[in-house]
GUNUSE-132470 format. One record per atom (N, C-alpha, C): x, y, z. Coordinates in steps of 0.02 Angstrom, whole numbers, plus 50000, padded with zeros to 5 digits. Layout:
// GUNUSE-132470
XYZ/...
***
This chain:
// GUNUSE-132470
486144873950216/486704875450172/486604882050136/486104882150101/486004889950083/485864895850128/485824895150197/485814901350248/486434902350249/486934897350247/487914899450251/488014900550187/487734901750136/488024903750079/487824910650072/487044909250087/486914917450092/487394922050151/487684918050207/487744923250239/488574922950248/488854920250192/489654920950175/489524925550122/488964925950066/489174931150029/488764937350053/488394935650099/488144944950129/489024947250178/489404942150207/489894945350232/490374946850184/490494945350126/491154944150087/490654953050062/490074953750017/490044960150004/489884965850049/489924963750120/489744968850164/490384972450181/490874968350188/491614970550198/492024972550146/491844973350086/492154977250030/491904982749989/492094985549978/492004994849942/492464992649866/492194997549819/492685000949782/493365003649792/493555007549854/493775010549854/494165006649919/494785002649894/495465002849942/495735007049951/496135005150019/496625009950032/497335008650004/497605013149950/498195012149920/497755011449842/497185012949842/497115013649772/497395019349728/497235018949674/497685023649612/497455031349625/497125033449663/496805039249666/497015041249731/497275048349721/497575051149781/497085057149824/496875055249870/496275053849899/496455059549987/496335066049960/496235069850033/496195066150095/496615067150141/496405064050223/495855067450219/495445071950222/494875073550266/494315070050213/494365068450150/493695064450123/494065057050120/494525053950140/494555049150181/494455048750233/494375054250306/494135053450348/493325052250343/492875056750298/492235054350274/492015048250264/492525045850224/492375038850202/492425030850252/493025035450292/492985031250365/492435031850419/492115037050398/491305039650457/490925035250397/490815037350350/490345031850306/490255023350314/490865021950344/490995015250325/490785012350401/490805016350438/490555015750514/489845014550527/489485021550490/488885023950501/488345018550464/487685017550497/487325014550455/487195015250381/487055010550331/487045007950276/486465015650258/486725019750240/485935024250205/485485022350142/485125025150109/484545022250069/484575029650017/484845028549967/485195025149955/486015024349987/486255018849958/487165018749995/487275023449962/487795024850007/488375031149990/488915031349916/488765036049879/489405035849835/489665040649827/490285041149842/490675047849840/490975049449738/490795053549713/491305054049643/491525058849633/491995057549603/492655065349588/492545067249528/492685074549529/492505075949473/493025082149470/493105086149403/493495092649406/492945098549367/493215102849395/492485107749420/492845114649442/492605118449384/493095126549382/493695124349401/493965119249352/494785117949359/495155113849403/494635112049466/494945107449529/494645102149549/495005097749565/494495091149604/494245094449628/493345089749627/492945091949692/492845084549703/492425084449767/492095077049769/491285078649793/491025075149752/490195072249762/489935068649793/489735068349852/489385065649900/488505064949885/488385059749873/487405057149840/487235059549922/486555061849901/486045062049975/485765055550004/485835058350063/485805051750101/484925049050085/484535052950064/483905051250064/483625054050022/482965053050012/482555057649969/482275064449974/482295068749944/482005075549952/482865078649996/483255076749981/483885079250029/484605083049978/484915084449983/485505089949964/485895084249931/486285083749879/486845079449878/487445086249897/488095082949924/488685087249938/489465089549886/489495091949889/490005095049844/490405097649872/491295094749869/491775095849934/492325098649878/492665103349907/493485103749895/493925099049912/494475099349891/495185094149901/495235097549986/494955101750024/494965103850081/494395104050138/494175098950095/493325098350130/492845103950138/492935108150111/492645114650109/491825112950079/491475113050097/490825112750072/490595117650016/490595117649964/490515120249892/490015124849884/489225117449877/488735119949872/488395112849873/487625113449857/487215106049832/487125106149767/487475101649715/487235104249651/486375100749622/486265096249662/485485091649653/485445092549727/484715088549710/484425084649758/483985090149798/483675091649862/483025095149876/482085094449859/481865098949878/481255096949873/481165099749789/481425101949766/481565105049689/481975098949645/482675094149651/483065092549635/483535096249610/483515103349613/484105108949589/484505107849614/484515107449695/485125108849740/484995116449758/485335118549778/485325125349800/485515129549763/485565128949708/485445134649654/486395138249659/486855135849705/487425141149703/487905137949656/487805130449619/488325127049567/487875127249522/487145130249467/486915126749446/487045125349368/487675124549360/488005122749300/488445116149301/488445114549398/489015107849373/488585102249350/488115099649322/487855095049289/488315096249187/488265101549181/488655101249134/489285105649121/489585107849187/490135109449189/490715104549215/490435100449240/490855095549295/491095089749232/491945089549227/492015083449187/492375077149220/492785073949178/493255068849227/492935066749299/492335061749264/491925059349311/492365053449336/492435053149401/492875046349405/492505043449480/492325037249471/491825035449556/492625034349584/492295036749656/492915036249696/492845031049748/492415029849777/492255024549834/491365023949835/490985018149842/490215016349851/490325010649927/489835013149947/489655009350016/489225002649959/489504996549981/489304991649946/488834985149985/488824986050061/488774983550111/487794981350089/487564977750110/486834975650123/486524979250173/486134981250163/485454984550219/485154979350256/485024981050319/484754973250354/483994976750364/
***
């Protein structure tokens, strides 16, 4: 009885995100196409969380590194790749945002991979 409980609620949270479709946030096709490769791709370590933020005046979106010692991503409303503002063998990032830690406001999470690691 508790292997089907465990494994109704590993399916009930493996198949749900934050982030529906038709939620309140109006959400670029191409970082919804991301989020549709995310939701595909194996579970990373840590899971994926994408957050929006506004940043010299425009949405951007924040993509966490998939791993340790690695880049987090920083996108335009056009998927344009920004810069890394963390993460590396430094945690700087690449040094070309290094103000959005306190330039970046209107933090809003936009979608987390919520799924279990097997």
């Amino acid at each position: 009885m508790r292997l089907i409980f465990l494994f109704v609620l590993a399916s009930t949270f493996g198949a749900s995100t934050c982030y529906k479709k038709g939620a309140p946030y109006n959400i670029p096709k191409c970082i919804q196409s991301k989020i549709d490769f995310l939701q595909k791709a194996p579970v990373q370590n840590p899971p994926a969380i994408i957050t929006r933020y506004i940043y010299q005046g425009k949405k951007v979106y924040l993509f966490n590194a998939p791993c340790c010692d690695q880049f987090s991503s920083l996108y335009n409303e056009d998927c344009v790749l920004i810069c890394h503002p963390d993460g590396g063998i430094t945690g700087r990032g690449d040094g070309k945002c290094a103000d959005f830690s306190t330039a970046a406001t209107d933090e809003k999470l936009l979608w987390q991979d919520l799924r279990i690691r097997n």
